[in-house]
N, C-alpha and C positions, 0 to 999 in steps of 0.2 A: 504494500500500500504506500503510495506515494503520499509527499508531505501535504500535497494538495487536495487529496481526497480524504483527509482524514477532519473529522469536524472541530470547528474552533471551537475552545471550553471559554463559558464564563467568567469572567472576572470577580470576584467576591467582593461585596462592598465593605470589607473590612476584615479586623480581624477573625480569624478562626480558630473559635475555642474549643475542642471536640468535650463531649462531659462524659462523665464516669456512667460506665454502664453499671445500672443497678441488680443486673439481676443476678443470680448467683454464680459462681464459676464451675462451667462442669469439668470433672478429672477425665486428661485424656486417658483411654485404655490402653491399656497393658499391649506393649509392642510383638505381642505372642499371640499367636492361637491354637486348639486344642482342633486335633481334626477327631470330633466324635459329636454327636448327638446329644448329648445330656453332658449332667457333671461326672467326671471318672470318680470310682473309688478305689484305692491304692494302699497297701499295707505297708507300715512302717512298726518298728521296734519302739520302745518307751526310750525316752534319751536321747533321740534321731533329729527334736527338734532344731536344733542352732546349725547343726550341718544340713537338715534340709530346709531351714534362711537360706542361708548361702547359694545352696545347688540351683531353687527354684526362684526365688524371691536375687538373691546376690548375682548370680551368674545368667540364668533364664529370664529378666524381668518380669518374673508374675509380678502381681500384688497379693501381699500376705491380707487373708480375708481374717478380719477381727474378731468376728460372730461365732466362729467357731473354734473347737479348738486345736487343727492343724490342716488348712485349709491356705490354698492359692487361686487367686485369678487369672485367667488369661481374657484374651477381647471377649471371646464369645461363653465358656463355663468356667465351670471351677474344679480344680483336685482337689479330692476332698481323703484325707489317709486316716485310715482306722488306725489307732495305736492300740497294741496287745504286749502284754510284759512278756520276754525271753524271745526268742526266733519267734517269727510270722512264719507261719502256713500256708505256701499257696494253693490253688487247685489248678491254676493256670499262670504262664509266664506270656502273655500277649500284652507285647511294650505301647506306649503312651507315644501319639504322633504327636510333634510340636511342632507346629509354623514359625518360622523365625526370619524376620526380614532380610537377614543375611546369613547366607551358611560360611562365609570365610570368616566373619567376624567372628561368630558360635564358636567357630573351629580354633579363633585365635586366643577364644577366652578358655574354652579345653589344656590350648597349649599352657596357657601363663597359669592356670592350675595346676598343671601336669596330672591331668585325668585321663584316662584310657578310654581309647573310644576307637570303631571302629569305621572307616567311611566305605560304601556300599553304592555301588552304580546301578542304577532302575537296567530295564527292559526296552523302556521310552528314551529314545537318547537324551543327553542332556541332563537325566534326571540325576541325581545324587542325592545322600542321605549321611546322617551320622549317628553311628547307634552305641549309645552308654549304657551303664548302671549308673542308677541315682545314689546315695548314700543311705537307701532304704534297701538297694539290691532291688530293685524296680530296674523294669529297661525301657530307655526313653528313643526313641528317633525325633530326630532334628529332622527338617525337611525346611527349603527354602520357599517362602512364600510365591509365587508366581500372579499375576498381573495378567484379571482378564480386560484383553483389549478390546 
């Protein structure tokens, strides 16, 4: 568009004070999402709390949900972990998908923890994945978020 076809703006007859918006500020959402349906539930050990801060809330940015008593948000649910005293039981090991806007950055927060993880190439070209244990012995895959155009 050239200079000439674009419309002349208004001049303002003075100063411009813009005024505080009144209304409340909403909290943006958690730069994560859960690919599932509902909220997952997830078992952890008694004592697991302050390394899974870290894992989920420190390294993954959920938001630690307050309401309960070891619960995360991501955009769209929540993990929600059962605490049980001595080893947890599973009946199944089907790990937890996480969207994460970037997999090189994930991967670089892995490194500067020096956490073990494994990276996995899809089917679909392009696609990659990165799959851990959480500090509960849960297994997580990272996936990059993708951008429908």
């Amino acid at each position: 568009m050239s200079d000439d076809e674009r419309l002349p703006l208004e001049q303002t007859k003075g100063e411009f004070e813009p005024s505080p918006d009144a209304r409340p500020a909403m909290p943006e959402p958690p730069p994560v999402r859960l690919v599932a349906v509902a909220d997952v539930a997830l078992l952890a050990a008694a004592g697991m709390e302050k390394q899974l801060d870290d894992f989920y809330a420190g390294m993954l940015e959920f938001v630690r949900d307050e309401q309960l008593p070891l619960a995360y948000w991501a955009e769209n649910f929540r993990v929600v972990f059962e605490v049980s005293e001595g080893s947890a039981t599973r009946e199944s090991y089907r790990l937890l998908q996480v969207e994460v806007k970037s997999l090189r950055e994930a991967e670089q927060r892995l490194i500067d923890r020096e956490l073990e993880y494994v990276r996995q190439r899809g089917l679909v070209p392009g696609s990659e994945s990165l799959v851990l244990l959480d500090p509960a012995g849960n297994w997580v895959e990272l996936v990059e978020a993708r951008r429908i155009l």
